[in-house]
C-alpha positions as CSV (number, residue, x, y, z in Angstrom):
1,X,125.5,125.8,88.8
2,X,128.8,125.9,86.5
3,X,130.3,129.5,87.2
4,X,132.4,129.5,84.1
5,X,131.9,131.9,80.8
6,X,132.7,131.3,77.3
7,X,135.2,133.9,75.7
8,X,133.8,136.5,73.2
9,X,137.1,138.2,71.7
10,X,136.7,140.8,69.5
11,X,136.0,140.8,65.5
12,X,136.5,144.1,64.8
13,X,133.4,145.8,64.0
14,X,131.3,142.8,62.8
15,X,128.1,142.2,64.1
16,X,128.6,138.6,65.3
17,X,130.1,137.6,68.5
18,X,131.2,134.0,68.8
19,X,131.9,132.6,71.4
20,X,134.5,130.1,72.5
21,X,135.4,127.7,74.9
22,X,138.5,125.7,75.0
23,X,138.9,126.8,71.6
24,X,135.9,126.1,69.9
25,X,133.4,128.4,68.5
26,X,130.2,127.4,70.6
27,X,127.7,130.1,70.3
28,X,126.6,133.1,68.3
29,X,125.1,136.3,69.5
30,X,124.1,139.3,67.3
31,X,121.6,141.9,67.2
32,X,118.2,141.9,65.8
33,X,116.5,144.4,63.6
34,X,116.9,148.5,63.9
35,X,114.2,150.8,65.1
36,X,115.9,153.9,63.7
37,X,118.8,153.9,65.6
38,X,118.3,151.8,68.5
39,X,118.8,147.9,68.3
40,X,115.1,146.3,69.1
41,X,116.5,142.9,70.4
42,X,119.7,140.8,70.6
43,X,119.7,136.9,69.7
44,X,122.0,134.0,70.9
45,X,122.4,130.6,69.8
46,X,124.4,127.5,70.8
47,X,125.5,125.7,67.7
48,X,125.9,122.5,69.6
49,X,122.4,122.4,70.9
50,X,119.1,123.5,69.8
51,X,119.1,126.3,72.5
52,X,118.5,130.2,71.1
53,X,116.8,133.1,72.1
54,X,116.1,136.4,71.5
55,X,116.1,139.2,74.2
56,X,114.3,142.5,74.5
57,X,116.9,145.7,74.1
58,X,117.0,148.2,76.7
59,X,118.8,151.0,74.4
60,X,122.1,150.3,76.1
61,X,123.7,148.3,73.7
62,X,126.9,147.6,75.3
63,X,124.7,146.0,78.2
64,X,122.9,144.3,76.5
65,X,125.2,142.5,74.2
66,X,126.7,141.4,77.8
67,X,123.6,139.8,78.7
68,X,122.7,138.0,75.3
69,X,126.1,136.4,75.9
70,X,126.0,135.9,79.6
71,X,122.6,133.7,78.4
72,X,124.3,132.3,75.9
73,X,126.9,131.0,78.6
74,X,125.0,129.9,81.0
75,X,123.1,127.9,78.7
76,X,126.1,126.2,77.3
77,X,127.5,125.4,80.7
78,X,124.4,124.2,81.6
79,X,124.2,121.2,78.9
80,X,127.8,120.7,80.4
81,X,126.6,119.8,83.7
């Protein structure tokens, strides 16, 4: 399995991360709705594929932005071979 991770720079405070790889923007990953305060799912997509999906918050939101777009990576290298 491909190792490698797509970049997700900073947007300021936007709340869309896109991800890039070799300079392309190749995937999206945001949150879902609110439940109060606390985020009740974050979403990925690849823009190049059909591949998207939605993943259950655990109220740790810096955690699990990582993991929405550590999916989102994995996916994309996947396709990639």
């Amino acid at each position: 399995m491909n190792s490698q991770s797509l970049r997700w720079p900073s947007e300021g405070s936007a709340d869309l991360w896109r991800g890039y790889h070799r300079g392309a923007e190749v995937a999206e990953v945001w949150p879902g709705a609110f439940v109060g305060n606390l985020i009740s799912g974050w979403h990925w997509k690849l823009l190049s594929f059909s591949d998207s999906e939605n993943l259950a918050a655990t109220g740790d939101e810096d955690r699990d932005r990582y993991a929405a777009q550590s999916a989102a990576s994995r996916a994309y290298f996947s396709h990639l071979g």
